[in-house]
N, CA, C and O of each residue as an XYZ file, in Angstrom:
240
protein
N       0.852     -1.169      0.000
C       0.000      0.000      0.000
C       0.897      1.229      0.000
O       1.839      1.386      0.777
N       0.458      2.221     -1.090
C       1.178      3.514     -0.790
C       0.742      4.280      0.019
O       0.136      3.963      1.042
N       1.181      6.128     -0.602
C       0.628      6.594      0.601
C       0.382      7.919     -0.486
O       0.935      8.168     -1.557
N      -0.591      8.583      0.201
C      -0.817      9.566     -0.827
C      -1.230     10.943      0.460
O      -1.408     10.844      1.674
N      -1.269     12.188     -0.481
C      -1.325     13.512      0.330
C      -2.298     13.931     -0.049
O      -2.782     13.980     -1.179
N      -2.897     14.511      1.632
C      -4.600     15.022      1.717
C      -4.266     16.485      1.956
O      -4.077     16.822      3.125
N      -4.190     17.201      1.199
C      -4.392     18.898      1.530
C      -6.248     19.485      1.783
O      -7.207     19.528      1.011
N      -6.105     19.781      2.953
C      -7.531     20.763      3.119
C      -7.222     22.241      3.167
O      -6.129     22.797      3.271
N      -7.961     22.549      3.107
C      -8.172     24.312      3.748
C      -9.443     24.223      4.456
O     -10.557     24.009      3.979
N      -9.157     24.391      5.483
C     -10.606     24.811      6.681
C     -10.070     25.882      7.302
O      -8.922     26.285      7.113
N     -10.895     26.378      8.070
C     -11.594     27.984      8.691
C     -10.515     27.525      9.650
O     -10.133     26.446     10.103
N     -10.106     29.111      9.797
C      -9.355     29.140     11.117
C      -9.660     28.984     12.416
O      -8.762     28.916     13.255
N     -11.175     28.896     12.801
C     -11.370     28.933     13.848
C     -11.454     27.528     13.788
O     -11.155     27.021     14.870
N     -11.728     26.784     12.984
C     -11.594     25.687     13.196
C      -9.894     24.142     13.383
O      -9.724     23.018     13.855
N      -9.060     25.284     12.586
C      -8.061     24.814     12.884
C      -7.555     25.014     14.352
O      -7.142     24.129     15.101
N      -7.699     26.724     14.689
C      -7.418     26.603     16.397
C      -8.131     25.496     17.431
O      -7.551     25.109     18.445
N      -9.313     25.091     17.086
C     -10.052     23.782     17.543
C      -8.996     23.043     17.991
O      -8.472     22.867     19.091
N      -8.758     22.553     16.603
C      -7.831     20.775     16.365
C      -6.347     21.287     16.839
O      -5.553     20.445     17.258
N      -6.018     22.510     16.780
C      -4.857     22.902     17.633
C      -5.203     22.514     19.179
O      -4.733     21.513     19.719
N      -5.970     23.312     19.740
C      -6.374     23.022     21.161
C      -6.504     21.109     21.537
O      -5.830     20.552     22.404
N      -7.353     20.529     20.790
C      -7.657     19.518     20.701
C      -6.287     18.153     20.697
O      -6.301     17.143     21.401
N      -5.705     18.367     20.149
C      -4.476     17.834     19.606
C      -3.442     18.600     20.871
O      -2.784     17.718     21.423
N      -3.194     19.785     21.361
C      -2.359     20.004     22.201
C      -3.125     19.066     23.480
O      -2.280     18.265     23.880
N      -3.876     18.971     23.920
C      -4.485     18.709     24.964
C      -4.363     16.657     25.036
O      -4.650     15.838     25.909
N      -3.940     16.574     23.987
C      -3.337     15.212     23.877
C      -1.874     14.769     23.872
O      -1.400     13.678     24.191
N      -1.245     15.932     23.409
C       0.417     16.029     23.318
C       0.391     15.380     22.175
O       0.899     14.261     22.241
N      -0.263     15.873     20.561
C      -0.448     15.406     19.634
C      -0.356     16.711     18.727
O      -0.750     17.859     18.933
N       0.396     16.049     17.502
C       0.206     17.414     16.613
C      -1.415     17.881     15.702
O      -2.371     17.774     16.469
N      -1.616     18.115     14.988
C      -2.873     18.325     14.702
C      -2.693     17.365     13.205
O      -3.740     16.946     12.712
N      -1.911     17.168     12.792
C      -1.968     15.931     11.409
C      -2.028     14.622     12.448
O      -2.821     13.714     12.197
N      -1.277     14.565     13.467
C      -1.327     12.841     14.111
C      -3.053     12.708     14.585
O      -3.769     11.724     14.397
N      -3.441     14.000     15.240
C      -4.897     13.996     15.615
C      -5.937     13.345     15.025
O      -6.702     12.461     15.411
N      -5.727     14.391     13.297
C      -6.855     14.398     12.459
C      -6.926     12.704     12.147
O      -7.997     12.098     12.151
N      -5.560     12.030     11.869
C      -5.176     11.138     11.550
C      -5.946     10.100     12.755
O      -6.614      9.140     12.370
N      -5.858     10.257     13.532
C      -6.285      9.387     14.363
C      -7.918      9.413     14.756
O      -8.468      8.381     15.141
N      -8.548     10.514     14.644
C     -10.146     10.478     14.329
C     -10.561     10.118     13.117
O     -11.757      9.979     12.864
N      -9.596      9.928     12.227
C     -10.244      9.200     11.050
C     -10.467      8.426     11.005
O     -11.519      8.075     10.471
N      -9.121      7.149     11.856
C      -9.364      5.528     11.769
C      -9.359      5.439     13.126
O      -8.478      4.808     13.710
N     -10.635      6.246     13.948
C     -11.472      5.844     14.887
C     -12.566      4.988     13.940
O     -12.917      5.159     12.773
N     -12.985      3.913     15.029
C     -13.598      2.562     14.016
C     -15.491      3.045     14.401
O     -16.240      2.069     14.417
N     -16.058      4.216     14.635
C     -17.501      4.596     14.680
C     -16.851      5.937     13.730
O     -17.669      6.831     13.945
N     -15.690      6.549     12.712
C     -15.892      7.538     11.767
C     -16.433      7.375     10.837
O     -16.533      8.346     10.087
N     -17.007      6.158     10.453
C     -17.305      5.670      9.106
C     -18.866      6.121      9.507
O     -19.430      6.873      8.711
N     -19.506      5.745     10.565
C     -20.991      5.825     10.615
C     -21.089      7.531     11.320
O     -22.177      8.034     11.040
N     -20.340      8.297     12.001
C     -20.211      9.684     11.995
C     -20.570     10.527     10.681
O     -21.427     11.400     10.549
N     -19.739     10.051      9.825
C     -19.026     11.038      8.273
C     -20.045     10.828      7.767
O     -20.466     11.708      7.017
N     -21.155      9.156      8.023
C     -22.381      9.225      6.903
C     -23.167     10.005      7.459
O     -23.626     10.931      6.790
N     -23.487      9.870      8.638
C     -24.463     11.066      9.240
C     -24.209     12.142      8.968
O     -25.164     12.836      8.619
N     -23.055     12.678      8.992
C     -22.751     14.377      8.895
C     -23.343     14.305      7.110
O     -24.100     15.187      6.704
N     -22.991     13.430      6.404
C     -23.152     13.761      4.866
C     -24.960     13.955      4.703
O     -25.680     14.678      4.015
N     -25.217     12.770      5.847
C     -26.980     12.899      5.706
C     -27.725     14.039      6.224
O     -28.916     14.224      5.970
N     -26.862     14.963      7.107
C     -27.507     15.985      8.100
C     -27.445     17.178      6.968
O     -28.403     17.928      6.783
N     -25.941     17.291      6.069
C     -25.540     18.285      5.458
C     -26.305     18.058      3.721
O     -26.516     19.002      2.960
N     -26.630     16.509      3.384
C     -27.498     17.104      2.330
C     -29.416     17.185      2.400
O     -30.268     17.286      1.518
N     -29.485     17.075      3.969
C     -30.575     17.393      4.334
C     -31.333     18.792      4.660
O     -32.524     19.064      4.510
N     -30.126     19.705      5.220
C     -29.510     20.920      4.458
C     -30.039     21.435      3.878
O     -31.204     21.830      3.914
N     -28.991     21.562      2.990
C     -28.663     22.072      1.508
C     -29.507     21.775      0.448
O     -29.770     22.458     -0.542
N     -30.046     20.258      0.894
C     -30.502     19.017     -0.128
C     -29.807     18.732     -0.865
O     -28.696     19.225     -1.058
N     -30.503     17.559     -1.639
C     -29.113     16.782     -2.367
C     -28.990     17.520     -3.960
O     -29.836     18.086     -4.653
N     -27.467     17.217     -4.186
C     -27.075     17.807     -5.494
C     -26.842     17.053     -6.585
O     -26.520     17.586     -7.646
């Protein structure tokens, strides 16, 4: 398996979040994000957020 690079841009207030969040673990904020991803309930989180957000917006 390789490995490939995830660039985001999110809101600053939201990066100070995962700053706070991640300091408060003695974690950087890439090991953090990294590690709420392959938390094993993100998969059923991310569908909900997708179901809340095109419930929203509605779907496109």
């Amino acid at each position: 398996m390789g490995t490939s690079v995830l660039s985001l841009r999110i809101d600053g207030e939201l990066l100070d979040r995962l700053r706070d969040h991640a300091a408060k673990r003695g974690m950087s904020v890439q090991d953090y994000v990294i590690q709420t991803l392959i938390r094993n309930d993100f998969d059923e989180r991310f569908q909900s957020a997708v179901e809340e957000t095109e419930r929203f917006y509605g779907v496109t």
